[in-house]
PDB file of the backbone (N, CA, C, O) and the ligand in Angstrom, with CONECT records:
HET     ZN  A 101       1
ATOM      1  N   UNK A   1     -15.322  15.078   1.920  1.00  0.00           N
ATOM      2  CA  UNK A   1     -15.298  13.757   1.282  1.00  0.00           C
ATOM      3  C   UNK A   1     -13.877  13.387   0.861  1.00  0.00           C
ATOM      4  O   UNK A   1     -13.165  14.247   0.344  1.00  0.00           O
ATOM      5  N   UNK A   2     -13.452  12.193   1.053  1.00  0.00           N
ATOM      6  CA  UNK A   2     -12.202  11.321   0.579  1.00  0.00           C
ATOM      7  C   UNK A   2     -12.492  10.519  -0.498  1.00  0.00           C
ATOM      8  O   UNK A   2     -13.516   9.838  -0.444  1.00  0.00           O
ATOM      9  N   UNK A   3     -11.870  10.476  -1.349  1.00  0.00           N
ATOM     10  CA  UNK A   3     -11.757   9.252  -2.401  1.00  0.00           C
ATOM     11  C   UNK A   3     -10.499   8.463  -2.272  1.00  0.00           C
ATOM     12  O   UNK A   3      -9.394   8.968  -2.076  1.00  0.00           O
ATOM     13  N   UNK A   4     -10.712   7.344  -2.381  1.00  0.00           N
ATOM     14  CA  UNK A   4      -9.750   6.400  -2.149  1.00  0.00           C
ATOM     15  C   UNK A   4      -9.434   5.321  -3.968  1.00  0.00           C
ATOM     16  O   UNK A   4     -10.248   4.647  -4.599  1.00  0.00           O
ATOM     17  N   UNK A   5      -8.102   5.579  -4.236  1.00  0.00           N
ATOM     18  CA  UNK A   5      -7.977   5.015  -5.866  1.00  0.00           C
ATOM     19  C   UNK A   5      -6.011   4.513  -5.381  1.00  0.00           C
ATOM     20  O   UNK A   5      -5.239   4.823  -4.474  1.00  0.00           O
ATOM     21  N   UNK A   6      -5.960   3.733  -6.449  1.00  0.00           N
ATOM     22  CA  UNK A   6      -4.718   3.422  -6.453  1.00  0.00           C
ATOM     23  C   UNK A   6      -3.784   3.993  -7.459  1.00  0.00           C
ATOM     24  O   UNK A   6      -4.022   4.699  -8.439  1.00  0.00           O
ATOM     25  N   UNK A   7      -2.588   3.491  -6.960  1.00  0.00           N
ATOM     26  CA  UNK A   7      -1.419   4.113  -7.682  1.00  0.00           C
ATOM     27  C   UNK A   7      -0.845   3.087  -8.611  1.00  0.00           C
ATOM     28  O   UNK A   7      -1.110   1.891  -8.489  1.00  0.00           O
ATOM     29  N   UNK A   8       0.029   3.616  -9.640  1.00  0.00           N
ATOM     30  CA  UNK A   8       0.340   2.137 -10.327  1.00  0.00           C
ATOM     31  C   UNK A   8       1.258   1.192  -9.732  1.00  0.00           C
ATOM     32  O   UNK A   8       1.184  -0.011  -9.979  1.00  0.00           O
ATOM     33  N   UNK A   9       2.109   1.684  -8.968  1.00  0.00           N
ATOM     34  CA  UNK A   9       2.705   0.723  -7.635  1.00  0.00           C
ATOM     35  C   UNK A   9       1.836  -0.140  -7.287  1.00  0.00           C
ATOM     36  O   UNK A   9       2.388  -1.204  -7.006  1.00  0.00           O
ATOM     37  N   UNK A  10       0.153  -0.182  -7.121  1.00  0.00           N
ATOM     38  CA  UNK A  10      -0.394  -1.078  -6.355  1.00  0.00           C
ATOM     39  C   UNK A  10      -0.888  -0.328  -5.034  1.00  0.00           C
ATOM     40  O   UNK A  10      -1.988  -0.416  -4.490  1.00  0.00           O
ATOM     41  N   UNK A  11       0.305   0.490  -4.638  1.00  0.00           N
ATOM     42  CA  UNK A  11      -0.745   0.661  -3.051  1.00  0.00           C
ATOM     43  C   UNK A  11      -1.873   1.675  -3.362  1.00  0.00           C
ATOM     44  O   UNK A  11      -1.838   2.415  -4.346  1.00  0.00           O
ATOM     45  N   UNK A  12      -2.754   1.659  -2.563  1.00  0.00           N
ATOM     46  CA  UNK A  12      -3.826   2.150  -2.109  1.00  0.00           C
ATOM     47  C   UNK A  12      -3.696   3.470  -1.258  1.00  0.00           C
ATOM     48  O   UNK A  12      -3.048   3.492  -0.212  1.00  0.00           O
ATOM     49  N   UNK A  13      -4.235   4.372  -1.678  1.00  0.00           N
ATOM     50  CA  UNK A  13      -3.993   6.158  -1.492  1.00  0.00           C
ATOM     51  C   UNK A  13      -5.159   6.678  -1.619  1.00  0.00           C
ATOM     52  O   UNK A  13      -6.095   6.438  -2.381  1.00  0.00           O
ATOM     53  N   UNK A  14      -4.933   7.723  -0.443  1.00  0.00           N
ATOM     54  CA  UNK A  14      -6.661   8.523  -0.555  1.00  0.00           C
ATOM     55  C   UNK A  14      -6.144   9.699  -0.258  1.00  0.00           C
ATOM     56  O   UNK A  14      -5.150   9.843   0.454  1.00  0.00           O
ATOM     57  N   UNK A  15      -7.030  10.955  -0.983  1.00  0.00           N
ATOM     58  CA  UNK A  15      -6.506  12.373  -1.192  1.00  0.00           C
ATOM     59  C   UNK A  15      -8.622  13.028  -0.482  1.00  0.00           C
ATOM     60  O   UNK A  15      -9.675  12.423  -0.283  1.00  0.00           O
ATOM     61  N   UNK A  16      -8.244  14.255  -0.387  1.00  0.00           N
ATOM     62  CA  UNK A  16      -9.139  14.650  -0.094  1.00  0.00           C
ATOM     63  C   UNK A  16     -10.031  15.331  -1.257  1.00  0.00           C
ATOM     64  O   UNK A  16      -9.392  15.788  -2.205  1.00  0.00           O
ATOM     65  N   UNK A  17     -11.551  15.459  -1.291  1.00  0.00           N
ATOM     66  CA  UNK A  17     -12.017  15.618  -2.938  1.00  0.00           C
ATOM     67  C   UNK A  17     -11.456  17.111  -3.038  1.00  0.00           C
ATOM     68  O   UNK A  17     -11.045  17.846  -2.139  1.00  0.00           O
ATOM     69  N   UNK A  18     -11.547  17.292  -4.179  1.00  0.00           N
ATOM     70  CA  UNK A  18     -10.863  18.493  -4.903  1.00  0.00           C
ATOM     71  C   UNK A  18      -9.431  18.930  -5.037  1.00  0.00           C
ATOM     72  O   UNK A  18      -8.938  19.955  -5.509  1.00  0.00           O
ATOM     73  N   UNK A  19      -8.709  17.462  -4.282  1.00  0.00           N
ATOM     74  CA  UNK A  19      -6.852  18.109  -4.401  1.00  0.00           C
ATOM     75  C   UNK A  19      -6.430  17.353  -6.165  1.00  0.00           C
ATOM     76  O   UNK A  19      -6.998  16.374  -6.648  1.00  0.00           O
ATOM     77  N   UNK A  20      -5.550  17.987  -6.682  1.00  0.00           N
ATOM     78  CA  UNK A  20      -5.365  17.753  -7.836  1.00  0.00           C
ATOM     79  C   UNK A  20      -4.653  16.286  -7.596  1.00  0.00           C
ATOM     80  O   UNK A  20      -5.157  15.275  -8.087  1.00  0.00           O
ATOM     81  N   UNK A  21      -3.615  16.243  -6.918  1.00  0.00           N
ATOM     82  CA  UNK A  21      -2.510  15.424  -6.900  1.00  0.00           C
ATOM     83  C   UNK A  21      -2.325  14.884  -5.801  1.00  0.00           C
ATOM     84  O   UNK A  21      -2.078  15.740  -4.951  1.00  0.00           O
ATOM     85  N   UNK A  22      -2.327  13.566  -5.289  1.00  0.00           N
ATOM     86  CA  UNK A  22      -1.390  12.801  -3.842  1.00  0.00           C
ATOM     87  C   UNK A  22       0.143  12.205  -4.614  1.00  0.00           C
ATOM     88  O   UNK A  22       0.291  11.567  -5.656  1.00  0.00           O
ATOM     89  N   UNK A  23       1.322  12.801  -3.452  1.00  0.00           N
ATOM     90  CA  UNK A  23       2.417  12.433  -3.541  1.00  0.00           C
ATOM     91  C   UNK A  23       2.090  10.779  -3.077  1.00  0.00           C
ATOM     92  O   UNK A  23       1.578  10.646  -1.966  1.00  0.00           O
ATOM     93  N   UNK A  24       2.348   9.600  -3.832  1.00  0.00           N
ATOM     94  CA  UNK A  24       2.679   8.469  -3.641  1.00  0.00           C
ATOM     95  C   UNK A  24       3.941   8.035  -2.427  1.00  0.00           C
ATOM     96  O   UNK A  24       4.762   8.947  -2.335  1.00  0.00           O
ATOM     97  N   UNK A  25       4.187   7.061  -1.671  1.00  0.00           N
ATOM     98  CA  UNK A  25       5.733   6.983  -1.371  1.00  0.00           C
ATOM     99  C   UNK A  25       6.609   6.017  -2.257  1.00  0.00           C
ATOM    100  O   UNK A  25       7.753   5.571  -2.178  1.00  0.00           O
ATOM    101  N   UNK A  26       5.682   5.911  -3.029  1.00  0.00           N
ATOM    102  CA  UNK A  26       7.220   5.151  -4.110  1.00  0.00           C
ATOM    103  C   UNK A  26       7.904   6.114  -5.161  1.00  0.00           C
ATOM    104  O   UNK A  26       8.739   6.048  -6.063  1.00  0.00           O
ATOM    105  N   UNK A  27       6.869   7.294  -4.385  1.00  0.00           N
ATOM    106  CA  UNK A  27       8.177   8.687  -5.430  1.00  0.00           C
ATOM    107  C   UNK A  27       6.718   9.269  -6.383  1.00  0.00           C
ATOM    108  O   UNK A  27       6.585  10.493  -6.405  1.00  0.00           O
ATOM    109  N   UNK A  28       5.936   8.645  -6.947  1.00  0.00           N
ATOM    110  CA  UNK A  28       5.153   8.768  -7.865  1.00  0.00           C
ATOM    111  C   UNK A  28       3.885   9.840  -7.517  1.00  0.00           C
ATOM    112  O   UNK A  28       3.134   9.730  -6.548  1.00  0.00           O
ATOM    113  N   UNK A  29       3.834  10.892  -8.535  1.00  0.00           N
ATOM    114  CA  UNK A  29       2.493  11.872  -8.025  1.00  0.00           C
ATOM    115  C   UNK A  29       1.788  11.700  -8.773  1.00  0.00           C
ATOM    116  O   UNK A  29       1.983  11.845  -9.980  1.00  0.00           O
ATOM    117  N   UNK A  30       0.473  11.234  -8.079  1.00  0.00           N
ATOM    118  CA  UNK A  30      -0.403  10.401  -8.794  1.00  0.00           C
ATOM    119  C   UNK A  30      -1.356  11.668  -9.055  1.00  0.00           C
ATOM    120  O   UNK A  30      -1.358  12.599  -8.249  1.00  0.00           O
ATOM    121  N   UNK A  31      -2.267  11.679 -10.341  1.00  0.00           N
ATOM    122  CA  UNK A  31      -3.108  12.994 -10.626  1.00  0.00           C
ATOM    123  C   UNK A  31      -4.690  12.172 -10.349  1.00  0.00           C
ATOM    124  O   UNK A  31      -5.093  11.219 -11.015  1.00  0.00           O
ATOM    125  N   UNK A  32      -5.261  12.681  -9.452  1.00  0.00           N
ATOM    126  CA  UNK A  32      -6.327  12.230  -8.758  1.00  0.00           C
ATOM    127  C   UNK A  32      -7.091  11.668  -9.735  1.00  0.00           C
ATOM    128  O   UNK A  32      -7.250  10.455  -9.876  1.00  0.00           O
ATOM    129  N   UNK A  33      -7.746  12.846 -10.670  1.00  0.00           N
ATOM    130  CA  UNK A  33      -8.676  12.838 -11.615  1.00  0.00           C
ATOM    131  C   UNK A  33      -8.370  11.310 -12.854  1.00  0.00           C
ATOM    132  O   UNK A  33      -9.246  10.883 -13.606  1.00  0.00           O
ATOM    133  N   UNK A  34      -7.165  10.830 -12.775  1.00  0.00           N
ATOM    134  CA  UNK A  34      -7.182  10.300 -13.963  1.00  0.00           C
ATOM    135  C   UNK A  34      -7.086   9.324 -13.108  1.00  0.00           C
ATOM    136  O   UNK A  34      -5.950   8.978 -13.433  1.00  0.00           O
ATOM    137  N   UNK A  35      -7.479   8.325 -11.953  1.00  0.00           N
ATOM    138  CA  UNK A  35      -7.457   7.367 -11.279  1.00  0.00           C
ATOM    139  C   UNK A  35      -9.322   6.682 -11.859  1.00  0.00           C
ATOM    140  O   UNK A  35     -10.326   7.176 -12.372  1.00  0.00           O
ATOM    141  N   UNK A  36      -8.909   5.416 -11.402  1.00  0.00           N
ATOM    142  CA  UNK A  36     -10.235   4.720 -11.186  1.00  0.00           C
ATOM    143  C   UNK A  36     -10.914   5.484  -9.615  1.00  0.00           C
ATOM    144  O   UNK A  36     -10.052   5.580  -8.742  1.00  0.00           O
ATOM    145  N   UNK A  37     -12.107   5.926  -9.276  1.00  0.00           N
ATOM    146  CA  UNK A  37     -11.689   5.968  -7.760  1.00  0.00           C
ATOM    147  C   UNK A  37     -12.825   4.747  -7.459  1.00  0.00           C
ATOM    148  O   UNK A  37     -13.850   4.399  -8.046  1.00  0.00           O
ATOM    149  N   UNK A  38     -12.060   4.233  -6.137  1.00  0.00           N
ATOM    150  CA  UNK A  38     -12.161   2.696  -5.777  1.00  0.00           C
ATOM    151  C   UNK A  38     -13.493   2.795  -4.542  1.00  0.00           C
ATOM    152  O   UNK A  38     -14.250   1.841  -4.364  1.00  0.00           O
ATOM    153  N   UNK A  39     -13.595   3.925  -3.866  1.00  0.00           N
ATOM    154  CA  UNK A  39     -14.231   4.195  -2.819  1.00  0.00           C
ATOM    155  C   UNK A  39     -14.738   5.664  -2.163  1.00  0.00           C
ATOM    156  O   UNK A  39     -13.767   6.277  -1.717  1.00  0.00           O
ATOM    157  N   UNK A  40     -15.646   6.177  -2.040  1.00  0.00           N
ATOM    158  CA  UNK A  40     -15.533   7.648  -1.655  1.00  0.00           C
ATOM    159  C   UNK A  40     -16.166   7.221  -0.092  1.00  0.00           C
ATOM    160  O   UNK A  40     -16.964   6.357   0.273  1.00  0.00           O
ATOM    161  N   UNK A  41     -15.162   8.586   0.825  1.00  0.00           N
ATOM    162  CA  UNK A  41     -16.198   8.342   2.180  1.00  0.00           C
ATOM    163  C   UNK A  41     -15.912   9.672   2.430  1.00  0.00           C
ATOM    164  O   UNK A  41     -15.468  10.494   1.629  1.00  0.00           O
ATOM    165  N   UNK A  42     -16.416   9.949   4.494  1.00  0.00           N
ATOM    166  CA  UNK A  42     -16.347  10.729   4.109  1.00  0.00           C
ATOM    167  C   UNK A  42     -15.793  11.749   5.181  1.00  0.00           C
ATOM    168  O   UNK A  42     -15.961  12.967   5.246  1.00  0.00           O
ATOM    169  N   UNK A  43     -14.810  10.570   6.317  1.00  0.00           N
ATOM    170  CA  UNK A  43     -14.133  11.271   7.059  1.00  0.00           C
ATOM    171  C   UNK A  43     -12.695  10.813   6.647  1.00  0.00           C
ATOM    172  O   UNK A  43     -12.592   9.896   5.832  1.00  0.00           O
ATOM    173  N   UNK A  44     -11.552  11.422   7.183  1.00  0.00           N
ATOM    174  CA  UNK A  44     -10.306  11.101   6.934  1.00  0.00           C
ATOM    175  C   UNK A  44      -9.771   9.794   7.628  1.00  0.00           C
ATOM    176  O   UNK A  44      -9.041   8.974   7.072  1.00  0.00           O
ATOM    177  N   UNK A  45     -10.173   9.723   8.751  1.00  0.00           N
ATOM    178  CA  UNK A  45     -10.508   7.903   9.757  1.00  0.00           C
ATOM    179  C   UNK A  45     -10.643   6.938   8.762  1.00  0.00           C
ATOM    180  O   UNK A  45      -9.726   6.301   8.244  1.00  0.00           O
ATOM    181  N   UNK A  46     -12.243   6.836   8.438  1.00  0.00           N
ATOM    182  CA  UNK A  46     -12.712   6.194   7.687  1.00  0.00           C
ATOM    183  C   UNK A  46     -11.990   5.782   6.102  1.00  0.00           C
ATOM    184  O   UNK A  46     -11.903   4.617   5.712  1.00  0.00           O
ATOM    185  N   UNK A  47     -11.457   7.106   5.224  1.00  0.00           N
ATOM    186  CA  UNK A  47     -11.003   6.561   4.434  1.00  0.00           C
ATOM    187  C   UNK A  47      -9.291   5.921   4.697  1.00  0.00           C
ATOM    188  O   UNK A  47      -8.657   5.510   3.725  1.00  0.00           O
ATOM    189  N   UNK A  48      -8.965   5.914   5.451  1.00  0.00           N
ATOM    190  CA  UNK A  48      -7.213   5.507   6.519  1.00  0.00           C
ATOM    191  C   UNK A  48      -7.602   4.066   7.095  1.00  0.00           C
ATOM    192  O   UNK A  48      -6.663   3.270   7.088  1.00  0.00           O
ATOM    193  N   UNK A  49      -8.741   3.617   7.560  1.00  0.00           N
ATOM    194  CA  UNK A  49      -9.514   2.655   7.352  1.00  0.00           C
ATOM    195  C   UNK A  49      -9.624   1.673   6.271  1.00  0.00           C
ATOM    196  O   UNK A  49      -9.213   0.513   6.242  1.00  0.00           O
ATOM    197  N   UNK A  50     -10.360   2.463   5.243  1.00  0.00           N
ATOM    198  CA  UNK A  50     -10.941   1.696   4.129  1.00  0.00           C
ATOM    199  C   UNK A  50      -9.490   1.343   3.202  1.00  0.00           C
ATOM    200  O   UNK A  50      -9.470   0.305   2.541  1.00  0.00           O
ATOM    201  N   UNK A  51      -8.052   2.460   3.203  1.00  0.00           N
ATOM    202  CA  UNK A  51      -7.038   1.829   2.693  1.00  0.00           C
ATOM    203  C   UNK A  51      -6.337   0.927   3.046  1.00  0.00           C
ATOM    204  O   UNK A  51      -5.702   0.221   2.263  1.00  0.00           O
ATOM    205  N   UNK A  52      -6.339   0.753   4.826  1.00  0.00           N
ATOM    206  CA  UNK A  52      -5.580  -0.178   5.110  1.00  0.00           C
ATOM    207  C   UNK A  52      -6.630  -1.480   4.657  1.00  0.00           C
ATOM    208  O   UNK A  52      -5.817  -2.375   4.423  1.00  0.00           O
ATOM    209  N   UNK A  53      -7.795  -1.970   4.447  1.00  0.00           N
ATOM    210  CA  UNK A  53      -8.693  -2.849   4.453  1.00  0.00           C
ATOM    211  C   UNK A  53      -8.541  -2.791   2.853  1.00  0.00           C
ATOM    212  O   UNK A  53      -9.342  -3.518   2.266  1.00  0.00           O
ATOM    213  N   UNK A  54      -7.921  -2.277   2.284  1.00  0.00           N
ATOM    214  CA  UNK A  54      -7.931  -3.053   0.544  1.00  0.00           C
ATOM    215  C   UNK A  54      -6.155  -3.182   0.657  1.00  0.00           C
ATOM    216  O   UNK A  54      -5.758  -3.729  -0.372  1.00  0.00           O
ATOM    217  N   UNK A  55      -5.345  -2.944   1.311  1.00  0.00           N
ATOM    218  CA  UNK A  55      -4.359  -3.456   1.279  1.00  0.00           C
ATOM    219  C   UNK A  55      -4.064  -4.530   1.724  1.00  0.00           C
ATOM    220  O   UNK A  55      -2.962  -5.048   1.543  1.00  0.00           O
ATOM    221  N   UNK A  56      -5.153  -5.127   2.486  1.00  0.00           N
ATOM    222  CA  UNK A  56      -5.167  -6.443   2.971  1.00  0.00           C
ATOM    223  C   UNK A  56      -5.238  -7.247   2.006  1.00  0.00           C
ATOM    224  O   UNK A  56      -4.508  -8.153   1.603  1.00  0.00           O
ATOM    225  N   UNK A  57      -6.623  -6.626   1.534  1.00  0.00           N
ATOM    226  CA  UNK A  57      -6.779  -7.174   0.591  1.00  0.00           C
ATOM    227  C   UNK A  57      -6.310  -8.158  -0.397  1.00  0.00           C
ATOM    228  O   UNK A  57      -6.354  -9.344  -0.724  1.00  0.00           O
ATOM    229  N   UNK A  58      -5.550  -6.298  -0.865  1.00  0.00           N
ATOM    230  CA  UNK A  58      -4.299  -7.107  -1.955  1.00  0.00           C
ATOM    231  C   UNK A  58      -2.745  -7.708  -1.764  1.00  0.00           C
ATOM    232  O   UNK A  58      -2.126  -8.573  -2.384  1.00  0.00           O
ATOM    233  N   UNK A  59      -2.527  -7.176  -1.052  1.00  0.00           N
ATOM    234  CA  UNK A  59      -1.339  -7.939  -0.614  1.00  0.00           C
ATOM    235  C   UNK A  59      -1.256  -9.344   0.845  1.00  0.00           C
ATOM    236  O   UNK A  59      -0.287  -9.787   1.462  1.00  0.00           O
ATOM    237  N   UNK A  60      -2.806  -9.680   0.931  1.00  0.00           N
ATOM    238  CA  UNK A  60      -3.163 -10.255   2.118  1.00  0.00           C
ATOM    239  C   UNK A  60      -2.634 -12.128   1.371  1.00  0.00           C
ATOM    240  O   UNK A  60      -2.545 -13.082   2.144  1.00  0.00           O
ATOM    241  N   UNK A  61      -2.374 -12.275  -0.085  1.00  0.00           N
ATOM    242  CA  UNK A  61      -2.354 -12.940  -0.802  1.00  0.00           C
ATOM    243  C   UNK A  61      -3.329 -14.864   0.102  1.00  0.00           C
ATOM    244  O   UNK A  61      -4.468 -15.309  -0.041  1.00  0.00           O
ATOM    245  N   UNK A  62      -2.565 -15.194   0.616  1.00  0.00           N
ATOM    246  CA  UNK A  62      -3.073 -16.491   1.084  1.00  0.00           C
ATOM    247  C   UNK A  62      -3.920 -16.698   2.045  1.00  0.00           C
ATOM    248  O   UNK A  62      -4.217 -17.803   2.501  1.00  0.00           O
ATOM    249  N   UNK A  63      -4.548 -15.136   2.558  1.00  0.00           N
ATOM    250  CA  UNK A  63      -5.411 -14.970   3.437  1.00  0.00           C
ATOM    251  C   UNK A  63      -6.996 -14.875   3.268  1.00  0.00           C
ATOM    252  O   UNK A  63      -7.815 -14.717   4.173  1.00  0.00           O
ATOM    253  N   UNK A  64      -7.213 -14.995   2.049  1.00  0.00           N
ATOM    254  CA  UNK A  64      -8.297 -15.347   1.454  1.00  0.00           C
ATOM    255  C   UNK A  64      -9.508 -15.861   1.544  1.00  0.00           C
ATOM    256  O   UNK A  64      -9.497 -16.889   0.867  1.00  0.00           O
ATOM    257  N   UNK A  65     -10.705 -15.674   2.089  1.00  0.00           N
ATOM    258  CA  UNK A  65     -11.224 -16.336   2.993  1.00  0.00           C
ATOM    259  C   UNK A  65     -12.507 -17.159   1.330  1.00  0.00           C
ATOM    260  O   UNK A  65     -12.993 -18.214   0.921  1.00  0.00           O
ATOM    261  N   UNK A  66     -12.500 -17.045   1.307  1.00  0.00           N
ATOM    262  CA  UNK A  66     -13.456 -17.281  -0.223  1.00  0.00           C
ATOM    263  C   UNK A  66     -12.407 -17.292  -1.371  1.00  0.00           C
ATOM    264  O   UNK A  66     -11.413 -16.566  -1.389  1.00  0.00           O
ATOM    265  N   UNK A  67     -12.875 -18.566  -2.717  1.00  0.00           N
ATOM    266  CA  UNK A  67     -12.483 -18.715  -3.880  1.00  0.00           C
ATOM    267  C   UNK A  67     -13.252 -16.959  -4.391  1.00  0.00           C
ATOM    268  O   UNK A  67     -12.562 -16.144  -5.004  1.00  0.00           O
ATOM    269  N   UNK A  68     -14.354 -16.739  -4.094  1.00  0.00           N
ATOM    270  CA  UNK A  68     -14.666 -15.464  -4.726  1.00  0.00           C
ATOM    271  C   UNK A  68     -13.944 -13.951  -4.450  1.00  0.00           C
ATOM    272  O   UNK A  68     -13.872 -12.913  -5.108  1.00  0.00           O
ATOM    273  N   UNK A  69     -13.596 -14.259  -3.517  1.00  0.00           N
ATOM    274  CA  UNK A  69     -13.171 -13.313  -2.804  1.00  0.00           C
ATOM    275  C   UNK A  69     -11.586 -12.817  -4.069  1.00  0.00           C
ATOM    276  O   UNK A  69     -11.201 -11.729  -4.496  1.00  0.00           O
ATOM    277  N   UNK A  70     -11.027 -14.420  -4.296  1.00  0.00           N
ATOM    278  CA  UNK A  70      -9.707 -14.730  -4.967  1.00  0.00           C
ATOM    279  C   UNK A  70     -10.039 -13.829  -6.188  1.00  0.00           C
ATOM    280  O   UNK A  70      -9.547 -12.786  -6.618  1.00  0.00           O
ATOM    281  N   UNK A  71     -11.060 -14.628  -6.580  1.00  0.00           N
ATOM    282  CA  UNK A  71     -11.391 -14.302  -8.244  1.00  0.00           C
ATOM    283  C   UNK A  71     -11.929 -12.356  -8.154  1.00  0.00           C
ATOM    284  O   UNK A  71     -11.353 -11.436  -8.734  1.00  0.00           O
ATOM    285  N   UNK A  72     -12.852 -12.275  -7.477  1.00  0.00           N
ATOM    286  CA  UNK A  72     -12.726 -10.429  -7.514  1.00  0.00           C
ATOM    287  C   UNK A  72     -10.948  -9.732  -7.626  1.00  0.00           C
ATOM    288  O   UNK A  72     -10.567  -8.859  -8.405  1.00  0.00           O
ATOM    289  N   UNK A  73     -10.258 -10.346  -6.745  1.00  0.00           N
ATOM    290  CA  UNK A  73      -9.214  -9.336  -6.936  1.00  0.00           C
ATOM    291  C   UNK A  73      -8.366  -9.292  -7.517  1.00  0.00           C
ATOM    292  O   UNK A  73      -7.549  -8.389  -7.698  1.00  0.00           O
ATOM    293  N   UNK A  74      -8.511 -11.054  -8.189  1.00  0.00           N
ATOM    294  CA  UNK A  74      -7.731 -11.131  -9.864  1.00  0.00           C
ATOM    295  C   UNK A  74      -8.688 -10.103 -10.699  1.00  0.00           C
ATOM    296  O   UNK A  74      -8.224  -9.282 -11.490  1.00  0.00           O
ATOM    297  N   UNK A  75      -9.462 -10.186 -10.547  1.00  0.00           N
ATOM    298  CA  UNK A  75     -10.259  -9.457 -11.837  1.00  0.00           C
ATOM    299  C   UNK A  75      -9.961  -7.608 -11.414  1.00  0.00           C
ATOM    300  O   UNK A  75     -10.313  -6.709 -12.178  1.00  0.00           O
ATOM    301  N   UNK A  76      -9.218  -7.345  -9.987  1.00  0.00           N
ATOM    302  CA  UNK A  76      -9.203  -5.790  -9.804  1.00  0.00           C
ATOM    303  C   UNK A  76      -7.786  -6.014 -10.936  1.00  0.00           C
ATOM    304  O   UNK A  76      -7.593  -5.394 -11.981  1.00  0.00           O
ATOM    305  N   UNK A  77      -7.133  -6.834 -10.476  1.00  0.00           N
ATOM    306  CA  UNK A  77      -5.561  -6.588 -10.891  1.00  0.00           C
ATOM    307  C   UNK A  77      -5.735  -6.270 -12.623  1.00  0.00           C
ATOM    308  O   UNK A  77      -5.287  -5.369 -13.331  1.00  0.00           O
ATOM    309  N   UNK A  78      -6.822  -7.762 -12.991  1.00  0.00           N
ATOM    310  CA  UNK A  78      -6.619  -7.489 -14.488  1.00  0.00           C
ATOM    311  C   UNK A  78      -6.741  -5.615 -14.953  1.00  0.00           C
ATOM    312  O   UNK A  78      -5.904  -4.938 -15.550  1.00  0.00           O
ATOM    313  N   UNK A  79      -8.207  -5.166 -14.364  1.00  0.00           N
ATOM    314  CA  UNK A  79      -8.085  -3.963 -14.500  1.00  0.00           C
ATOM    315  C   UNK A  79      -7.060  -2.416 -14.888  1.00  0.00           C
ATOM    316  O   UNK A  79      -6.946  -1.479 -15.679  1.00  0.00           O
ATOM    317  N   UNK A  80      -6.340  -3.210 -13.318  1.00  0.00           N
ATOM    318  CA  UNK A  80      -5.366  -2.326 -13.303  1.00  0.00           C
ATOM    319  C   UNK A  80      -4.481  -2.594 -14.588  1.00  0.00           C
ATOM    320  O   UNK A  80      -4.247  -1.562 -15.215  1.00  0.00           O
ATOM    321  N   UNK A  81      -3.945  -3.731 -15.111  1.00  0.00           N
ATOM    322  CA  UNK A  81      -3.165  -4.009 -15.866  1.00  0.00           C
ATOM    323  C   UNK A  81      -3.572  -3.278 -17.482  1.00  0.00           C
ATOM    324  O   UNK A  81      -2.874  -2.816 -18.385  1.00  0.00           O
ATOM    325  N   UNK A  82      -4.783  -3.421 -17.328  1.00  0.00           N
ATOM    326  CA  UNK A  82      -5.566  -2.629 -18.556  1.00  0.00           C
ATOM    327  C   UNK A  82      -5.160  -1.155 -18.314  1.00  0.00           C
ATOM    328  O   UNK A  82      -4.248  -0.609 -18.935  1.00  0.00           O
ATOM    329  N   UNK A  83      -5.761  -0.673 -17.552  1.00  0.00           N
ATOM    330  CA  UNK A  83      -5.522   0.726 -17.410  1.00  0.00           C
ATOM    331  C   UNK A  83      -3.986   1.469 -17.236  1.00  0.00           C
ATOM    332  O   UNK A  83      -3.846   2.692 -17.265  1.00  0.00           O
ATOM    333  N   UNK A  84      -2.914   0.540 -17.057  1.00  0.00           N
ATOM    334  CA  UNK A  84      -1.776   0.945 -17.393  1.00  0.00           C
ATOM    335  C   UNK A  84      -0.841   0.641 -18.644  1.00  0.00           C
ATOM    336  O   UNK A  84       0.320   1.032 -18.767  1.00  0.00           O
ATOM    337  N   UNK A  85      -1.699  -0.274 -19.719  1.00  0.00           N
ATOM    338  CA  UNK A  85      -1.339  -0.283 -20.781  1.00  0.00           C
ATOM    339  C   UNK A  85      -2.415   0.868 -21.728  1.00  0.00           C
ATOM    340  O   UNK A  85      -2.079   1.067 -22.896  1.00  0.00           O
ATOM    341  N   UNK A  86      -3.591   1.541 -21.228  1.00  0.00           N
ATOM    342  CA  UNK A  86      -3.501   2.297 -22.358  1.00  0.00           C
ATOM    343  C   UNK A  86      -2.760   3.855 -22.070  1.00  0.00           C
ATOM    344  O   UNK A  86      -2.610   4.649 -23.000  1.00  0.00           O
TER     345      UNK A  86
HETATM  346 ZN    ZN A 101       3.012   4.427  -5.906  1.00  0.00          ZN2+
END
């Protein structure tokens, strides 16, 4: 199994279950356990997949196909913004 969670950079990273730590490439080693995790699957494809498909996501900005679509991923960001102020 893969879990797929983000980094506070924003990008989207998936480690395999039970590794403590994924090296980030913005330098940052992210500690698995203390992540939101965003997605579990449960081949290494699939979750290499499922990251490039939330990086669209989020950085897909004007590609948006739905106002809802908009409003979910303001509401991921608020999240994130929470979870790096406490
Ligand atoms: Zn990062």
């Amino acid at each position: 199994m893969y879990l797929i969670f983000r980094c506070d950079c924003g990008r989207v990273l998936y480690a395999k279950k039970g590794r403590a730590t994924r090296k980030c490439t913005c330098g940052k080693t992210v500690k698995v356990k203390d992540r939101r995790i965003l997605q579990r699957v449960e081949t290494a494809q699939e979750a290499s997949l499922a990251v490039q498909r939330m990086q669209e996501e989020i950085y897909g900005g004007s590609m948006f196909s739905t106002a809802e679509e908009f409003k979910n991923n303001k509401f991921l960001n608020q999240i994130d913004r929470k979870m790096r102020e406490l």
